[in-house]
VOPAGU-2260 file (C-alpha; in pm, 1 decimal, decimal comma):
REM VOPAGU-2260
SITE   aa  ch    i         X         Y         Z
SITE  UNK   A    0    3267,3   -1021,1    -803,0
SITE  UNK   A    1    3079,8    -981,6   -1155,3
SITE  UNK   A    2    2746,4    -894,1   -1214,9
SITE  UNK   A    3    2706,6   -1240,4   -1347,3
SITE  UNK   A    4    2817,9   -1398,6   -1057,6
SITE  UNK   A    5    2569,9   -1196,2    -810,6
SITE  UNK   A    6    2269,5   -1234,2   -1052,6
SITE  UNK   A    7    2297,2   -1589,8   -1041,0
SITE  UNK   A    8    2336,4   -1578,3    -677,4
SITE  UNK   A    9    2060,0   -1422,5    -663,3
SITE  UNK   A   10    1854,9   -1612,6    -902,6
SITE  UNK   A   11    1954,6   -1873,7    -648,9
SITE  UNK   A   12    1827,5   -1737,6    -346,4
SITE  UNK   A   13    1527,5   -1618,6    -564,3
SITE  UNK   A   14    1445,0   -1978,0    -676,8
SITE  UNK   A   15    1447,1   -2146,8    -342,5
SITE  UNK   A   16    1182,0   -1808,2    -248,3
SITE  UNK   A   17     995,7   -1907,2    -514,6
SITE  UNK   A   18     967,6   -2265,4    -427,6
SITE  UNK   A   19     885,1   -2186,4     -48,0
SITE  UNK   A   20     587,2   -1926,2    -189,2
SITE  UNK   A   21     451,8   -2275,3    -403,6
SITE  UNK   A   22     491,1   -2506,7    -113,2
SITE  UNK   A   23     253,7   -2186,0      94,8
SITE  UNK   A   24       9,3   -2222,8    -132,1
SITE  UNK   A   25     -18,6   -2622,3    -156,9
SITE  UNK   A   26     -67,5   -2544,6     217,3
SITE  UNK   A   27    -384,9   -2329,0     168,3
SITE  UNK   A   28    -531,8   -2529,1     -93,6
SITE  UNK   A   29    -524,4   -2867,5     158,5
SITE  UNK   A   30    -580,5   -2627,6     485,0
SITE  UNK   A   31   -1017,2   -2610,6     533,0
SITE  UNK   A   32   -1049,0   -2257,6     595,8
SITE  UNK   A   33   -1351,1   -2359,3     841,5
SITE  UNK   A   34   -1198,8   -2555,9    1050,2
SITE  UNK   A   35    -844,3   -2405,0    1054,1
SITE  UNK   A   36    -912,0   -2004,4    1028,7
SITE  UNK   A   37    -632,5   -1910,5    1188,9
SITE  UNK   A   38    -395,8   -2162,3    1042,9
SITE  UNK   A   39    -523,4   -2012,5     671,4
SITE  UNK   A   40    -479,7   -1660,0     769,7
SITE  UNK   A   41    -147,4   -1717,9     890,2
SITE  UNK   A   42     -49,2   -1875,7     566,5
SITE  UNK   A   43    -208,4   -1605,3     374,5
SITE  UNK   A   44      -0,2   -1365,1     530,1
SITE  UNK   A   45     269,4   -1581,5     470,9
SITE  UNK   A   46     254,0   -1612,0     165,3
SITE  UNK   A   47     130,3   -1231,8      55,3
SITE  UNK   A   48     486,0   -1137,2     250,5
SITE  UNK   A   49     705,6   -1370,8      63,9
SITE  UNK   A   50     548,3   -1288,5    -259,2
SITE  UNK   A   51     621,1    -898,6    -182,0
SITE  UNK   A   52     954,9    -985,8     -86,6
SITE  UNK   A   53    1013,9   -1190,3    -415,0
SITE  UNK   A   54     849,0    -898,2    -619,1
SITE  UNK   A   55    1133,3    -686,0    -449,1
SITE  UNK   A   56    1407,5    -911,7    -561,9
SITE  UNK   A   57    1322,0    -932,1    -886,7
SITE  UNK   A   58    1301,9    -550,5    -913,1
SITE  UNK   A   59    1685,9    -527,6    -797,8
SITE  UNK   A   60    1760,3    -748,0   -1095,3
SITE  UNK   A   61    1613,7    -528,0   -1322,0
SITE  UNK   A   62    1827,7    -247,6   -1162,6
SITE  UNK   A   63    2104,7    -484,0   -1191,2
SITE  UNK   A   64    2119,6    -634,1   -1491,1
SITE  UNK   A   65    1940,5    -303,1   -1659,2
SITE  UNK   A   66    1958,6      39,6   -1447,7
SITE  UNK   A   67    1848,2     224,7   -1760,5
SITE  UNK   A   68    1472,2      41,9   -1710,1
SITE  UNK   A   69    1437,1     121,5   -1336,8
SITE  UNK   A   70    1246,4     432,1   -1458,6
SITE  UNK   A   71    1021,3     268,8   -1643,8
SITE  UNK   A   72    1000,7     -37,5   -1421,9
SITE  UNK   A   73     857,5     157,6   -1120,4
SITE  UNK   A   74     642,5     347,5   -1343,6
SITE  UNK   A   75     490,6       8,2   -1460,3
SITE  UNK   A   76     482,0    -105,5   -1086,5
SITE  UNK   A   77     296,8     190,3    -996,1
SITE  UNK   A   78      50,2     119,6   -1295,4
SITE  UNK   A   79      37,2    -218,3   -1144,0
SITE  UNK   A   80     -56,8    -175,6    -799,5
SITE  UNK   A   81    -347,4      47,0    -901,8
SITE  UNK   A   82    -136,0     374,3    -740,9
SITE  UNK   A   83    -360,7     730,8    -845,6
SITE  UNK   A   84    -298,3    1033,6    -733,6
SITE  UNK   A   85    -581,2    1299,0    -791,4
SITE  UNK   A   86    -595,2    1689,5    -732,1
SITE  UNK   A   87    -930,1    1875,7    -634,4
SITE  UNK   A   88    -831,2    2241,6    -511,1
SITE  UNK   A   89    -735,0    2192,2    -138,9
SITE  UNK   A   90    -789,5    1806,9    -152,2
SITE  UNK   A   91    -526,7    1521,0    -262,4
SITE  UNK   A   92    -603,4    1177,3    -296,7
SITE  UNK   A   93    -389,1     870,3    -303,4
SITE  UNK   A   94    -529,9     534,6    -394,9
SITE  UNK   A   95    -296,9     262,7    -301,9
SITE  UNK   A   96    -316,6    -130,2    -256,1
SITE  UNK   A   97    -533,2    -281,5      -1,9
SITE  UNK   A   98    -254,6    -265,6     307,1
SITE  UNK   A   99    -138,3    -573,5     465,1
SITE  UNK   A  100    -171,7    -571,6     844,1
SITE  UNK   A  101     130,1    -443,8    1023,0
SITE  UNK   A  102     420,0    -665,7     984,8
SITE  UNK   A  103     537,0    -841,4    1315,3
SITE  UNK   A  104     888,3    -855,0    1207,0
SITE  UNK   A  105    1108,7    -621,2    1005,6
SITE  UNK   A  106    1066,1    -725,5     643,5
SITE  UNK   A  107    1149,7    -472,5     320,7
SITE  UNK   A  108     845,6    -190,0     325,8
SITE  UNK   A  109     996,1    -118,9     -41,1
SITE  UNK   A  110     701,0    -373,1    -283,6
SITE  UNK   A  111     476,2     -65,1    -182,0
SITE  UNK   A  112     716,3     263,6    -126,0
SITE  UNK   A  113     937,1     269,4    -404,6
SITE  UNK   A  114     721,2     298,6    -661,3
SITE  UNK   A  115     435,1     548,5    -450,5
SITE  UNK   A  116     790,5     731,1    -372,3
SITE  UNK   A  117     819,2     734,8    -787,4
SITE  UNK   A  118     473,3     796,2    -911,1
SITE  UNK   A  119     482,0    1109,9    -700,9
SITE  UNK   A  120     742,4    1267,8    -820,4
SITE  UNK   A  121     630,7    1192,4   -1163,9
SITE  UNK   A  122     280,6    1369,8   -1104,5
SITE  UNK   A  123     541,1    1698,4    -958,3
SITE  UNK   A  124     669,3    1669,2   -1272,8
SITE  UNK   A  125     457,5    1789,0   -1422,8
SITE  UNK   A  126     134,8    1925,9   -1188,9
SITE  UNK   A  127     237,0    2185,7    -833,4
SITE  UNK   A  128      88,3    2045,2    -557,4
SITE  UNK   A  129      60,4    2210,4    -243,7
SITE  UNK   A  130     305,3    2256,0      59,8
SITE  UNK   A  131      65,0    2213,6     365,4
SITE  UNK   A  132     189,3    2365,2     708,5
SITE  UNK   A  133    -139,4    2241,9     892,3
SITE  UNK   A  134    -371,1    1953,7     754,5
SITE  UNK   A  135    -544,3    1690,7     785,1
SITE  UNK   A  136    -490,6    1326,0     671,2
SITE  UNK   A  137    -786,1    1045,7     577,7
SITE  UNK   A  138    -692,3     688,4     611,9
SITE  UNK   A  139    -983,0     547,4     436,9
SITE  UNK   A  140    -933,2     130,3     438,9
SITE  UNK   A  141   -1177,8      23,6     128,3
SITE  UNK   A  142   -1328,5    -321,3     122,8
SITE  UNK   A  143   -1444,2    -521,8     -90,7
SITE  UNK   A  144   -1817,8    -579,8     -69,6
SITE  UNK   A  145   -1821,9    -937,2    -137,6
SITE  UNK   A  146   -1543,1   -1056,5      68,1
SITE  UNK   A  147   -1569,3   -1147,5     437,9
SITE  UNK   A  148   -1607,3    -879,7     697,9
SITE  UNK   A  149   -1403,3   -1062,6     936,8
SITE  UNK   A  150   -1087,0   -1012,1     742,9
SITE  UNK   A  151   -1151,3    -608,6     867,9
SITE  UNK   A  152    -929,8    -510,2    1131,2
SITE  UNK   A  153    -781,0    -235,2    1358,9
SITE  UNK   A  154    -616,8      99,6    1188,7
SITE  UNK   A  155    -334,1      51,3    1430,5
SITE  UNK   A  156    -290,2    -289,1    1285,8
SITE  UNK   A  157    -227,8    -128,1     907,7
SITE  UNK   A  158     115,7      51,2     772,6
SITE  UNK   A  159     -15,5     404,5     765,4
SITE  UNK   A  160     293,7     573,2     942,0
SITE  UNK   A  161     540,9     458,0     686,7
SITE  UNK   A  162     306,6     593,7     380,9
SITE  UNK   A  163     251,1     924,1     581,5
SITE  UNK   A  164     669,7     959,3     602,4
SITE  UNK   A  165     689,3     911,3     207,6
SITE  UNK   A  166     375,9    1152,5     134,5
SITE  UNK   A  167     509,7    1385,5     399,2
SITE  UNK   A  168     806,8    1434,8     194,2
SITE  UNK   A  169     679,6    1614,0     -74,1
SITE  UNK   A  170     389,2    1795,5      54,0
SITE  UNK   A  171     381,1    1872,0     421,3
SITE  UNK   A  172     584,8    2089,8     609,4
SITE  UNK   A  173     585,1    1860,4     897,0
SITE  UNK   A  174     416,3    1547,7     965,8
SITE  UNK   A  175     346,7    1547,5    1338,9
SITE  UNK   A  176      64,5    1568,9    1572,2
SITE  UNK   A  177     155,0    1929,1    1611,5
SITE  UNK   A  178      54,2    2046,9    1256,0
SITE  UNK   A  179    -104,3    1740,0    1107,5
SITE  UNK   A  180    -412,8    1522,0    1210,9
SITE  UNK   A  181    -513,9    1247,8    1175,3
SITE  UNK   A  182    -902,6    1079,5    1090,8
SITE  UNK   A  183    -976,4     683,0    1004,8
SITE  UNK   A  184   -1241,7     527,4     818,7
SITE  UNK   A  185   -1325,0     194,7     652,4
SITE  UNK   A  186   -1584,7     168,2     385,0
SITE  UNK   A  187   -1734,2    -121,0     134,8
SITE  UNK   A  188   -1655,0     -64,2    -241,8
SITE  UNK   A  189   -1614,3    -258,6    -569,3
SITE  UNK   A  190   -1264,5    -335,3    -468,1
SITE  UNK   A  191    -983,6    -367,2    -219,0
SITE  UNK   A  192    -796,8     -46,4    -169,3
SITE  UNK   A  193    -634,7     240,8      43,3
SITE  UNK   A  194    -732,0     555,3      -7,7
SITE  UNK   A  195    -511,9     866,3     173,4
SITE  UNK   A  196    -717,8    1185,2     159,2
SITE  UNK   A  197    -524,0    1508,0     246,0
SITE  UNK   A  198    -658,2    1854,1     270,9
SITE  UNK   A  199    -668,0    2182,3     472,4
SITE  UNK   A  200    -780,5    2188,0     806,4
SITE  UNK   A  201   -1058,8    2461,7     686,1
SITE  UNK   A  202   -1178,8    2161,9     403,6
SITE  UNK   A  203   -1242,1    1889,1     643,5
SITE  UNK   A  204   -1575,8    1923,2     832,1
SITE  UNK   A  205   -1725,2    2016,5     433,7
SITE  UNK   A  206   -1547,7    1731,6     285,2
SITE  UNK   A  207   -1609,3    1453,2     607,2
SITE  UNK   A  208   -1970,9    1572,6     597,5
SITE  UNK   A  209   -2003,8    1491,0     179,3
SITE  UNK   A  210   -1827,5    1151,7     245,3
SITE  UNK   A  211   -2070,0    1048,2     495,3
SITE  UNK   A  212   -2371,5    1130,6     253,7
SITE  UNK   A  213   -2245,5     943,3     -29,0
SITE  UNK   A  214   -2038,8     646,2      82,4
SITE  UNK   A  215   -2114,2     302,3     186,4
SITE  UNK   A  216   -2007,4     207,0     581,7
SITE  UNK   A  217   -1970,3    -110,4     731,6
SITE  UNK   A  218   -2293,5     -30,9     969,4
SITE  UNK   A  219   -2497,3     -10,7     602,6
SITE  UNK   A  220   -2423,2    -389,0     476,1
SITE  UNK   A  221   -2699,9    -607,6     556,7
């Protein structure tokens, strides 16, 4: 079959995603959030899935129809999604995206992984980072403080395992309960975001006990 044949295939399928993702958001705009909260969250989700999924397509076009851009793509999807990684001695940080809740069925993790996957080995390129045999690792889920509180839910609900296995990759020696641990937090920013803190075991208690002095918790929002 020819590349033109399975682009506009896929142009095809990517069309008809398109159209379901408009008729999802018709939905919200007629659905009262007030009366129908679950209803609207369902479609949100709905609709924030689809959209990653048609983000996804669109990016195996571009390898497609132009491999020599993939580089640059994910680099720009990286830039994007707000994706940082910062260096402080014995302490790396990650900002990511906001994460969805955990999926309930198997959709493609790559909208988020592919280009975190990239932007870290373009930082190795050109910064070391550390190899850690024992660590710890920060979830920190950031709100935003202006949006609705209820919209705030479980850790085990959120994707961290699957961000852990792509960090894990390049600078832990192993990634279980044995040698890594694990801490949680949500806090209220400027802006939605996931932030993956990961240090020494000997940095923690000093950096937890900083954190706690200078950031904003849920329990502090009037």
């Amino acid at each position: 079959m020819s590349n033109q044949k399975i682009l506009y295939d896929r142009l095809v399928k990517l069309e008809s995603e398109i159209q379901k993702l408009s008729n999802t958001v018709f939905a919200l705009k007629t659905t009262d959030i007030r009366v129908y909260p679950e209803n609207y969250g369902d479609l949100s989700m709905n609709a924030a899935l689809r959209a990653e999924r048609i983000a996804c397509q669109m990016r195996n076009l571009v390898c497609l129809a132009a491999p020599k851009k993939r580089s640059d793509y994910l680099q720009e999807a990286a830039d994007a999604q707000g994706i940082e990684i910062c260096q402080n001695e014995d302490l790396i940080s990650i900002t990511l995206p906001g994460l969805l809740p955990k999926r309930k069925q198997h959709v493609n993790a790559a909208f988020l992984h592919e280009p975190l996957n990239y932007a870290l080995q373009n930082y190795l390129a050109v910064h070391s980072l550390p190899l850690y045999r024992e660590c710890v690792v920060c979830f920190s889920q950031v709100y935003e403080q202006d949006g609705p509180f209820d919209r705030i839910r479980d850790y085990d609900n959120l994707e961290f395992k699957q961000l852990l296995d792509t960090i894990a990759t390049y600078i832990m020696v192993d990634d279980t309960g044995l040698y890594c641990d694990s801490y949680h937090t949500t806090e209220i920013a400027d802006r939605d975001a996931t932030v993956i803190y990961v240090m020494g075991k000997s940095t923690f208690p000093k950096w937890l006990q900083e954190r706690k002095n200078k950031i904003k918790s849920i329990s502090e929002i009037p």
